[in-house]
Structures are given as C-alpha cells and as structure tokens.
C-alpha positions as CSV (number, residue, x, y, z in Angstrom):
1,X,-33.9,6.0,7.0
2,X,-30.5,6.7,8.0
3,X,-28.0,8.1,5.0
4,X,-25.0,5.4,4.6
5,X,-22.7,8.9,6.1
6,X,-24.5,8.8,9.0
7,X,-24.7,4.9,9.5
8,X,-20.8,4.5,9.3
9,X,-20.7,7.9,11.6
10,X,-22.7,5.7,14.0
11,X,-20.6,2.4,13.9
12,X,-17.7,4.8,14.0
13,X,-18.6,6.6,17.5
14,X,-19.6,3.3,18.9
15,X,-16.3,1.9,17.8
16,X,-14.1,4.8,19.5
17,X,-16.4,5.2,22.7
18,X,-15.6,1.5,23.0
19,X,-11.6,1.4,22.0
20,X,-10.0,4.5,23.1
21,X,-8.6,6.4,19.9
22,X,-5.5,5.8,19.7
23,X,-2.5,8.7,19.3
24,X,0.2,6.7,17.6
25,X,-0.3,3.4,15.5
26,X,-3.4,4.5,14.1
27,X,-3.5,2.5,11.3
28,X,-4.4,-1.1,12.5
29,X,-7.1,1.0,14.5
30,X,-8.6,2.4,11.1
31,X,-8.3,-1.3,10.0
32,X,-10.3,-3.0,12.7
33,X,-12.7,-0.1,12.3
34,X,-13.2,-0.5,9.1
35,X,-13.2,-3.9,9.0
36,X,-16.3,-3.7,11.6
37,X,-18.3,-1.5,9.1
38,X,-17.9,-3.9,6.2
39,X,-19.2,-6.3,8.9
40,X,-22.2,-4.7,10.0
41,X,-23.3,-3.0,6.5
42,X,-23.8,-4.9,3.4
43,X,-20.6,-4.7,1.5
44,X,-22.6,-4.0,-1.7
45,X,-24.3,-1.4,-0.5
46,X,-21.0,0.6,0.9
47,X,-19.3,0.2,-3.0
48,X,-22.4,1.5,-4.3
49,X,-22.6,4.6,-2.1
50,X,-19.2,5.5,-2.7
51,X,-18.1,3.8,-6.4
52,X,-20.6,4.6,-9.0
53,X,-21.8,6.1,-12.7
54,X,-23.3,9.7,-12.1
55,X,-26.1,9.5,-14.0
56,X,-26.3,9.9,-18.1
57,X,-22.5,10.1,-18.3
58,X,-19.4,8.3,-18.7
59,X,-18.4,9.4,-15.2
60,X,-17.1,6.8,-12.8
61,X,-17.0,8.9,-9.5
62,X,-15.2,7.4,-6.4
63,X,-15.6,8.9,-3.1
64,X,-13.1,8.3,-1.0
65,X,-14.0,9.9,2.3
66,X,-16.8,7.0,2.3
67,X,-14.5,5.1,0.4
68,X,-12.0,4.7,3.3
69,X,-14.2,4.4,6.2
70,X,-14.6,1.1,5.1
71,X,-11.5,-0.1,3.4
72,X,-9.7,-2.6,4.9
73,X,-7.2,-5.6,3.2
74,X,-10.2,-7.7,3.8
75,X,-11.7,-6.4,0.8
76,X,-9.5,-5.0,-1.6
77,X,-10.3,-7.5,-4.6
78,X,-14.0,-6.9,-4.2
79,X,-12.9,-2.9,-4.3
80,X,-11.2,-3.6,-7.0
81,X,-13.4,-5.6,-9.2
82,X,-16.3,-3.2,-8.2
83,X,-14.4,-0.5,-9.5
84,X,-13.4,-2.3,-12.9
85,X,-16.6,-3.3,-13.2
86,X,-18.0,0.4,-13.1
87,X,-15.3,0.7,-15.6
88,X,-16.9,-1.8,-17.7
89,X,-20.3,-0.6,-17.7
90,X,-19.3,2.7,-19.0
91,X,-17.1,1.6,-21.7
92,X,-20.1,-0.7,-22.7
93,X,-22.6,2.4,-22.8
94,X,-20.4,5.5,-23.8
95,X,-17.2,3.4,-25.5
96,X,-15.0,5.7,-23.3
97,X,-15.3,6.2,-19.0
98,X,-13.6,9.7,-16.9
99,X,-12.7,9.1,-13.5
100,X,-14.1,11.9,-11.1
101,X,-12.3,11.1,-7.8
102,X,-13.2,13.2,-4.5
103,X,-9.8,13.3,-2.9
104,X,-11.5,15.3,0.6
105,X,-9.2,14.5,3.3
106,X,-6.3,12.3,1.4
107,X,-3.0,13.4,2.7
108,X,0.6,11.3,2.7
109,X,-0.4,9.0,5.4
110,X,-3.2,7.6,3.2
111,X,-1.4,7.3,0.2
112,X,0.8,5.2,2.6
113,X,-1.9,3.0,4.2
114,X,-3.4,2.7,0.6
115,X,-0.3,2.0,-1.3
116,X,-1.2,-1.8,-1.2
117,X,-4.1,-1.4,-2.5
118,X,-3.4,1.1,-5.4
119,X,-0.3,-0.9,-6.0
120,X,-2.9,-3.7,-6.9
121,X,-5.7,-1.8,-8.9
122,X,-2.5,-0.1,-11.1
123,X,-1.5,-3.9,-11.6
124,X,-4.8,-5.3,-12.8
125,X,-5.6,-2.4,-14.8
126,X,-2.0,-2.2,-16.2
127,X,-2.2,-6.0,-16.8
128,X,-6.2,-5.9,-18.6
129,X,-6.7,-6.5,-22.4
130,X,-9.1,-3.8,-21.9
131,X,-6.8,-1.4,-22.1
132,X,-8.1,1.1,-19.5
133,X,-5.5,3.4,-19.6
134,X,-6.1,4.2,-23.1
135,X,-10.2,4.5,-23.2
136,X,-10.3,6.7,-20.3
137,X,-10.4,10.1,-21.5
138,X,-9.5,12.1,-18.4
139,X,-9.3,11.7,-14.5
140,X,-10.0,14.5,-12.2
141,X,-9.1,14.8,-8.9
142,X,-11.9,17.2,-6.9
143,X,-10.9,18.6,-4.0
144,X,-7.4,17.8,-4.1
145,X,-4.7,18.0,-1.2
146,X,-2.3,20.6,-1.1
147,X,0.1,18.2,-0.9
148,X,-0.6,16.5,-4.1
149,X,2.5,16.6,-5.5
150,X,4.5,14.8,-2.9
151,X,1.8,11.8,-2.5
152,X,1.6,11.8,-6.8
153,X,5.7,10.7,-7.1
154,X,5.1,8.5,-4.5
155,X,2.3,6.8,-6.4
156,X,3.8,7.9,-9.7
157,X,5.6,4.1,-9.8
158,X,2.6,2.2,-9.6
159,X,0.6,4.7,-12.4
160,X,0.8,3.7,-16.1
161,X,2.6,6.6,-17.8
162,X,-1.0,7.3,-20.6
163,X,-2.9,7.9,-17.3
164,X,-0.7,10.6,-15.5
165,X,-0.9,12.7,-18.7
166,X,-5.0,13.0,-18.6
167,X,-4.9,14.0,-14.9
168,X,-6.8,17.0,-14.0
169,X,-6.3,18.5,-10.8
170,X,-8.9,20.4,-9.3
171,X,-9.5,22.5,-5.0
C-alpha cells in the first residue's frame, strides 16, 4: 500500500499535469489543490499522518510539509479541533503536552497563506479554560527556516506571550 507521502504526491502530479502550474497567484492554486486531496483522501486519515502523539510521550508532533498539502479554509476548524484534541489527550495521560513542529519548507509566503488559520488556533487556544499556554512545557521548531525571525514578529501578534518564551529553535 501506498504511504499517505506518496498518495498526495500522486493527486499532486495529476493535479498539475492537468492545470498548468501557475508562476504568479499561486496561492488559490495551492487551495484548489489542496482542497482536491482532502477530497479524494479521508480527512481523518490526512490529520493522523501529519498531527499526532509520538509514542510513550507527551509529544504532539505536527508535520507541516504533509500538513499543508492538504490545508485549505475548507478545513481549518477540523485542523484545529484535531490539534486541540491531540492536546487533550496528552494533558489527560502525562498532565503536561511539548509541541515538536517540523517546519521543512515554511518560509514568509506560508506564514502569509497560513496567517488565517494560525490567527484562529492562537484565538481558540488563547480563549480555552484549559489553559494551554501554561501546561505546555516547551515547543520546538525542527528544521527551522532561516528566516525565522522575520515570519516569528509577523506571527508574534497572534502568539500568547507564555508560549514565545518556551520556544526552542532547532536546523
């Protein structure tokens, strides 16, 4: 059987040998195409390939080079409540959670398609009696962009102020 990578890799050459890829305005492009894959693969399955507990830890790991081959405005509450509900099950378990988030290939122009959506998940979270800023004990950012500081104070107004102090950055 097929991994889910090489699945959306699939959709993804089928998609662009039928729409030519486009040069400029390549964000409603990345839309449709990812609004495609969350049609043709099982929406559950995509937030479980790329959203999840690594095993025997508090560890909520999000990988966002799956991640965004699939994220589109159609789904960003699902996303969202996937992601607080990872959240939830390792509070429940280890009575603390760490964010491990795989930042391969984010630059500016993501932070910019994505501000939405992050915009959103810092409001829920920010707006929770759960209080996830103060449980989590530490997010890291693997494989992080060289241009991390510039997209981090352009996210910096939509991060609550406990969480930016427990950021690790990591190549």
């Amino acid at each position: 059987m097929e991994s889910i990578e090489q699945q959306i890799a699939s959709l993804q050459q089928n998609y662009y040998s039928q729409n030519k890829k486009n040069a400029f305005f390549k964000n409603s492009q990345k839309q449709d195409l990812a609004k495609s894959i969350t049609q043709t693969i099982d929406i559950n399955t995509l937030f479980s390939k790329s959203i999840y507990i690594i095993e025997n830890t508090n560890i909520v790991y999000i990988d966002y080079p799956i991640l965004k081959t699939f994220m589109c405005e159609e789904i960003y509450n699902s996303c969202i409540e996937y992601i607080l509900l990872k959240y939830s099950e390792a509070i429940q378990q280890y009575g603390t959670y760490e964010v491990q988030v795989n930042l391969k290939s984010f630059s500016m122009s993501a932070a910019q398609r994505y501000q939405t959506v992050i915009k959103m998940f810092s409001d829920r979270c920010n707006n929770a009696s759960t209080n996830y800023a103060q449980i989590m004990t530490k997010m890291t950012t693997l494989n992080t962009p060289s241009m991390i500081d510039t997209i981090q104070r352009f996210l910096k107004p939509f991060i609550d102020p406990t969480i930016v102090n427990k950021i690790e950055f990591r190549k």
